[in-house]
N, C-alpha and C positions, 0 to 999 in steps of 0.2 A: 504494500500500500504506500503511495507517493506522499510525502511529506505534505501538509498544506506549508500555499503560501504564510508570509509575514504577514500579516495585517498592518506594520506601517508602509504606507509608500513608499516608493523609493527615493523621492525627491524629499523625504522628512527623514532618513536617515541618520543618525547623529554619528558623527565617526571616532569621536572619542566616547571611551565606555566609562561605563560606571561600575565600582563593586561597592557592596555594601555586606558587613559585618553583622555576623547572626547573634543574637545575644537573650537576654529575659525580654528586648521590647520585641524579639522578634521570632518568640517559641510556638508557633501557631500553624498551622498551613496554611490559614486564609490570609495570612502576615505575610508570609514567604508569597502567597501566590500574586499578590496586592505589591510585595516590593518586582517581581518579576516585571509585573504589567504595567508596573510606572517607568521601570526603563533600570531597571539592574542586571546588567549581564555575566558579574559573579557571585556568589556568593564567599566569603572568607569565615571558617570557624576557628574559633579562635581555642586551641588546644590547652591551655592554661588556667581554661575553666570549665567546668561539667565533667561530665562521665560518656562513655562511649554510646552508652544504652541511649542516653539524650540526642546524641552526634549522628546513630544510626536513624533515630526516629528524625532528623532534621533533614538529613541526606534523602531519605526518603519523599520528606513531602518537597523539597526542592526538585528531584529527579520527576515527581507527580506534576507539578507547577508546569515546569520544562515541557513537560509533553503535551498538558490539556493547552497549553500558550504558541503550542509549535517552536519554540524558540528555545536553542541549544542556549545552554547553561553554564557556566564553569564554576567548580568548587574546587574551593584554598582550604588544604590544608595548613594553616596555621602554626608552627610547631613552637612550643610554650620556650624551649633552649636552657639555657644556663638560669638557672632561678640569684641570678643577681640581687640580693636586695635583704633588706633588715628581717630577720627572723620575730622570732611571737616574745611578747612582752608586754606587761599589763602599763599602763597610763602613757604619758610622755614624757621624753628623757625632753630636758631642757639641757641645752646647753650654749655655753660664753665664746666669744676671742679668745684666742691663746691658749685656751683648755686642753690638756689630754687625755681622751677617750682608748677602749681597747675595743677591738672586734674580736668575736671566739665564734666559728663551726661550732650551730643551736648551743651558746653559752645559756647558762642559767644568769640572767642580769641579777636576780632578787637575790640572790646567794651568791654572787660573785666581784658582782659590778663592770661584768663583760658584755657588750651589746652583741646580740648574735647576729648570726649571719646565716641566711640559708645555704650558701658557698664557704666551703673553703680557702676564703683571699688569701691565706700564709702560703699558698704553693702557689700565689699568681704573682701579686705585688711585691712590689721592690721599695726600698728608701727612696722618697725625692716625689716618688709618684701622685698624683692626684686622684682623690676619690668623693665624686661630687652624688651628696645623697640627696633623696626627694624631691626629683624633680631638681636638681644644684641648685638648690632654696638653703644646701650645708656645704660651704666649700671646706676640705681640707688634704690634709698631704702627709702621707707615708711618711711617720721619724724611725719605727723599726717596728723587724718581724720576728718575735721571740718565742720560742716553743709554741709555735703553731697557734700567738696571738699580736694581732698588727694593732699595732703603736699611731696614732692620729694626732694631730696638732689642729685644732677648730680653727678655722680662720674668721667667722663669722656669727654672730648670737644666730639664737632659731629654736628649733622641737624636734628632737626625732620620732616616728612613730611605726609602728609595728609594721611589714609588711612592707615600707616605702620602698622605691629602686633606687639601685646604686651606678653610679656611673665611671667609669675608669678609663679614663680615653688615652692614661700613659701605659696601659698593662695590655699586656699580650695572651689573648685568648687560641689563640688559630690554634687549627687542630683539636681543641678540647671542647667544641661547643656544641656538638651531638652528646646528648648526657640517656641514660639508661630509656627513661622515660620516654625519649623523641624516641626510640628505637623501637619498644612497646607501640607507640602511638602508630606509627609509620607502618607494621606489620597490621595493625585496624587501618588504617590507611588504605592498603593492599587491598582488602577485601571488601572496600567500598567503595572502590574505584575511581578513588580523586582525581581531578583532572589537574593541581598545583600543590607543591607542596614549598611550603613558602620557610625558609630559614632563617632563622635571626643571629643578631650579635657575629656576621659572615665578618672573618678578618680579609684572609687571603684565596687566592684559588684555591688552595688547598681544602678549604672548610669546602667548598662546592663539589672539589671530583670524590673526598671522603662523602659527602652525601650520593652521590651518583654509584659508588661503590654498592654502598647500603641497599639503593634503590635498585638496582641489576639483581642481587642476591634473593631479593624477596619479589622481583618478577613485577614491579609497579612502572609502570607507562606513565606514570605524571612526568611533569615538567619541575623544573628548579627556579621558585624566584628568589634571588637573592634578595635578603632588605639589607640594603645599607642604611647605619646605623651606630657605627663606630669608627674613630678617628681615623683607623687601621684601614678602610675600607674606601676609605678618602684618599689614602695615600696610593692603595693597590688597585683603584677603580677600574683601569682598563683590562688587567686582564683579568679581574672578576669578571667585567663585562662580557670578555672573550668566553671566560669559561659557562656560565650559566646562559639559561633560557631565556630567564626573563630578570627582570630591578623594581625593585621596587625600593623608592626613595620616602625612607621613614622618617620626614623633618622633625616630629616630634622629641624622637631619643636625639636626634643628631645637636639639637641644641643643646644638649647637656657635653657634648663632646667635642664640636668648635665653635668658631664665634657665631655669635647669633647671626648677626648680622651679615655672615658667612653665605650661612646656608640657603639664602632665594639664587647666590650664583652657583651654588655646587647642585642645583636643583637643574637650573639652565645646561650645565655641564654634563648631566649624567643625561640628562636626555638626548643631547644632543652626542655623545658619545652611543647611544644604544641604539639611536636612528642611523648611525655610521655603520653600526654595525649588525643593525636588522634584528635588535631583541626588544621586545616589546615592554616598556617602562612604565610603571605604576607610581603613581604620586601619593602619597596616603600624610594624616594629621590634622588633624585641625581645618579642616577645608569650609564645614559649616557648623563649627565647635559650639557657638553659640544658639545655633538651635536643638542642643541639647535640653536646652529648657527655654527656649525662645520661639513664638510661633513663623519668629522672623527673621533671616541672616541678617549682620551688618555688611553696608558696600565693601568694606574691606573684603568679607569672606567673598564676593562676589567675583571682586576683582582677583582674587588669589586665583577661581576656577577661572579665570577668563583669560591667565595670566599665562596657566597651566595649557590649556586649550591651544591658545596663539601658540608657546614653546614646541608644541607637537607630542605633549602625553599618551600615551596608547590607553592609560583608564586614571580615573579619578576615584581615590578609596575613601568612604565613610565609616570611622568606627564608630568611636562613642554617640556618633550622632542616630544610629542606627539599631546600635547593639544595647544602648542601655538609655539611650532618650526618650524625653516625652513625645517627639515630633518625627518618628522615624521615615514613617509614608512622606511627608512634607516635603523634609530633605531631600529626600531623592527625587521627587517630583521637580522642586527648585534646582537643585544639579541641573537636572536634564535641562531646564528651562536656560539657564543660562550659558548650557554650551551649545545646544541650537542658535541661540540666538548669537554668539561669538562666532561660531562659525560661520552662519550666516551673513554677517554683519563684519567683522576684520576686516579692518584693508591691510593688516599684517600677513604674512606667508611665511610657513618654517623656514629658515633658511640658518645654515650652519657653516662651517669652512668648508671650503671642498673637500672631498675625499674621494680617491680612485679607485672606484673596486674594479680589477680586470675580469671576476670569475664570471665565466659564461650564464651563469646563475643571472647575475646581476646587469650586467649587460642585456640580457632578454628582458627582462622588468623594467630596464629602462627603456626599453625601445616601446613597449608593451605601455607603458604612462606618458609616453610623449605620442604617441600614434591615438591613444584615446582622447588626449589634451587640444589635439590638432583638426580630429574629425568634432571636436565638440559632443564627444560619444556621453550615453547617460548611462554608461554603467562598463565595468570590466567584468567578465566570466572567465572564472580560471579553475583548473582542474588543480586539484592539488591530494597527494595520498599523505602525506605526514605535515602539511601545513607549511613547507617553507617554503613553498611558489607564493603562496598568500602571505607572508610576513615580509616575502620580499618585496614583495607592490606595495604594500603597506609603510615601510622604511621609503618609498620615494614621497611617501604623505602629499599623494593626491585627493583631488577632490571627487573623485569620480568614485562611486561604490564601487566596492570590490567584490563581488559576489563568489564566493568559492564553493565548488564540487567537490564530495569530498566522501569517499567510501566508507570510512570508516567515525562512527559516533563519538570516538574522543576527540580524535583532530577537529571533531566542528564542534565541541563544548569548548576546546584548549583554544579555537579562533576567536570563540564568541569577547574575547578580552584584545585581539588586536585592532591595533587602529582601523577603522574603517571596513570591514571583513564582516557581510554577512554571510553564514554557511548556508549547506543543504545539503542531504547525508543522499546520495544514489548511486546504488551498484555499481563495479570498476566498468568500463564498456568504453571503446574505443569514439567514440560520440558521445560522450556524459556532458560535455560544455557546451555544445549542439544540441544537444535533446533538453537541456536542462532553460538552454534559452528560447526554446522554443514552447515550452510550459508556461514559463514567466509572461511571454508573450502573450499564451492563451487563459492565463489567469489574470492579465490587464495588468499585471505588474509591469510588463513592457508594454508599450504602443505601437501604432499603426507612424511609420516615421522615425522612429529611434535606430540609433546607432550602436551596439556596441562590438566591445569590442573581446575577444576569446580569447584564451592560449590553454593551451593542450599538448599531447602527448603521443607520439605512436606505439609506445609501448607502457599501457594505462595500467595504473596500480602499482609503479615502479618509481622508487623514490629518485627526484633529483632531474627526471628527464623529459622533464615541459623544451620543446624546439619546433613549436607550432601557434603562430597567430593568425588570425581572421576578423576581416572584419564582417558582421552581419548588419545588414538594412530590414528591420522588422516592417512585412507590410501589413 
């Protein structure tokens, strides 16, 4: 049975996506199906809360959603990482300038006067180092690490409180930041068929092919987004970028790690790095923070999405505003609103420094966006078996829908987050971008007059070997 059409147009197509964060505002199927139909095309769980039995019953009515909505879906898995951050303790620790504090791996504070730690800092931190707690509302810095308890100099008055994150942008995590748990989470993973699985606290490449290892062993087909998120990640950007799927740029943590004021250009940078190199980048934080209890954004949050939009984002992420706000529906509704209308309305165009890619990959996608650009075509059809014919059209961020063919039900849940990329899931067949534009036509998704434009394959269901364009005239 053939897939039904979309029910948006195609002239109302939004080409930057949206994900949004499942949480208690949004434990419902009619929540889930209601964020789908306002224009959510991932979903992210967030692994550092709930139980698997919640996560199974979530995955479920998302997968339910997906299908009565026609519209492929992608689900984040989340992975909770290094439990960074102050351990359990009854009231608030006050504390002065100049003070020194101890950390202890779960100290007992009442009986010792050691502030715990859910990690063990003595086998990370060094003297000299920084370690900026809750939210860096507590700066201070490593005086020493003595039988397996670190030494703190306050530099700031404040409170500490139970449970707060800790941030450490001089210490070197890589390689340790798959912990027992994510390994446990990631084998349920496995058997629920996520389509992302998103890594936190990523230093080096290293943290990414260790994930990729893990991911081979237990036979899982997701994808890898990196979050960057720490100082280290800053520094190794590019060939994180190299190594993983996808980025996703976490401003929230990242201002605990360099300058604030830093981070709107290391925003512009990483995007503009993952369009070079054709992985699809996720923007997440703070985007409409205030309508977490606001029925309303401020212009600021607006401009941030419109900001985001113009840069060339592949998706825009909602947590708290979604997962644990009063206004969840709202948000995504207002998202969408104003990247249609940025898109629509910009007289900005991505544009980044040149960069040469000679791979015949690349070279085909750009002839395939300037031949569609030049007929004034209203839509691209591209065959694609693992998604990277479509993430390559995608990275020239044209204007023209990308409509992608696609045999297989992951590849079009893993598209439904790249820029501009609607899927349609039909049998491998040497005519799928033919047959498939010719349906569209007879569902009035295309007209009587339209242009577009194909690329395809002589040898269908075969990764990597699109060496066929066409233009069609719909009559």
């Amino acid at each position: 049975m053939l897939q039904k059409p979309h029910k948006v147009p195609i002239a109302n197509y939004k080409r930057t996506k949206i994900i949004a964060t499942v949480g208690l505002s949004t434990n419902s199927y009619q929540t889930i199906y209601d964020f789908i139909d306002a224009g959510a095309n991932g979903l992210s769980l967030d692994f550092s809360k709930g139980n698997n039995e919640e996560r199974h019953q979530q995955i479920t009515w998302i997968r339910k959603a997906s299908k009565r909505l026609n519209k492929p879906v992608a689900i984040i898995q989340d992975l909770e990482g290094p439990k960074v951050r102050l351990g359990d303790f009854d009231g608030v620790i006050e504390v002065i300038s100049g003070q020194t504090v101890r950390l202890g791996l779960n100290a007992n504070y009442a009986g010792t006067n050691i502030i715990p730690t859910q990690l063990d800092l003595s086998k990370k931190v060094k003297r000299g180092e920084r370690i900026y707690i809750y939210d860096g509302k507590i700066c201070s810095t490593v005086i020493s690490v003595i039988d397996g308890i670190v030494h703190l100099k306050i530099e700031n008055d404040g409170f500490l409180i139970r449970g707060k994150n800790l941030s450490l942008p001089d210490t070197n995590f890589s390689g340790d930041i798959i912990t027992p748990k994510d390994r446990a989470d990631l084998v349920f993973g496995s058997t629920e068929d996520v389509d992302y699985v998103a890594l936190s606290f990523v230093h080096t490449a290293e943290d990414i092919r260790e994930l990729r290892k893990i991911l081979a062993s237990i036979n899982m087909k997701a994808q890898i987004i990196a979050k960057v998120e720490t100082k280290a990640a800053i520094e190794n950007m590019e060939e994180i970028i190299e190594e993983t799927d996808c980025l996703m740029v976490d401003r929230g943590q990242l201002t605990n790690e360099v300058l604030s004021e830093a981070v709107p250009t290391i925003e512009s940078q990483l995007i503009g790095l993952c369009i070079r190199y054709a992985k699809p980048v996720f923007v997440a934080s703070q985007m409409l923070f205030s309508m977490s209890t606001s029925a309303e954004p401020t212009i600021t949050e607006l401009s941030d999405i419109a900001n985001a939009v113009t840069a060339g984002a592949d998706c825009l992420m909602l947590s708290d505003e979604t997962a644990i706000g009063n206004h969840p529906l709202e948000a995504i509704k207002m998202m969408k609103k104003t990247i249609l209308y940025t898109e629509t309305n910009s007289c900005l165009e991505v544009e980044f420094p040149e960069f040469i890619d000679n791979s015949s990959q690349a070279i085909i996608a750009s002839s395939i966006v300037d031949l569609a650009d030049t007929l004034d075509a209203e839509a691209i059809v591209a065959e694609t078996k693992s998604g990277a014919t479509a993430r390559m059209l995608a990275s020239k961020r044209t204007k023209k829908p990308i409509i992608a063919v696609t045999s297989d039900p992951k590849v079009a849940q893993q598209l439904s987050l790249v820029y501009g990329v609607k899927s349609y899931v039909r049998p491998v067949d040497r005519l799928a971008a033919s047959k498939l534009t010719d349906w569209l036509a007879k569902e009035k998704i295309l007209n009587s007059g339209d242009i577009v434009v194909t690329a395809s394959c002589k040898q269908p269901g075969v990764v990597g070997t699109t060496d066929t364009i066409k233009v069609r005239f719909i009559e």
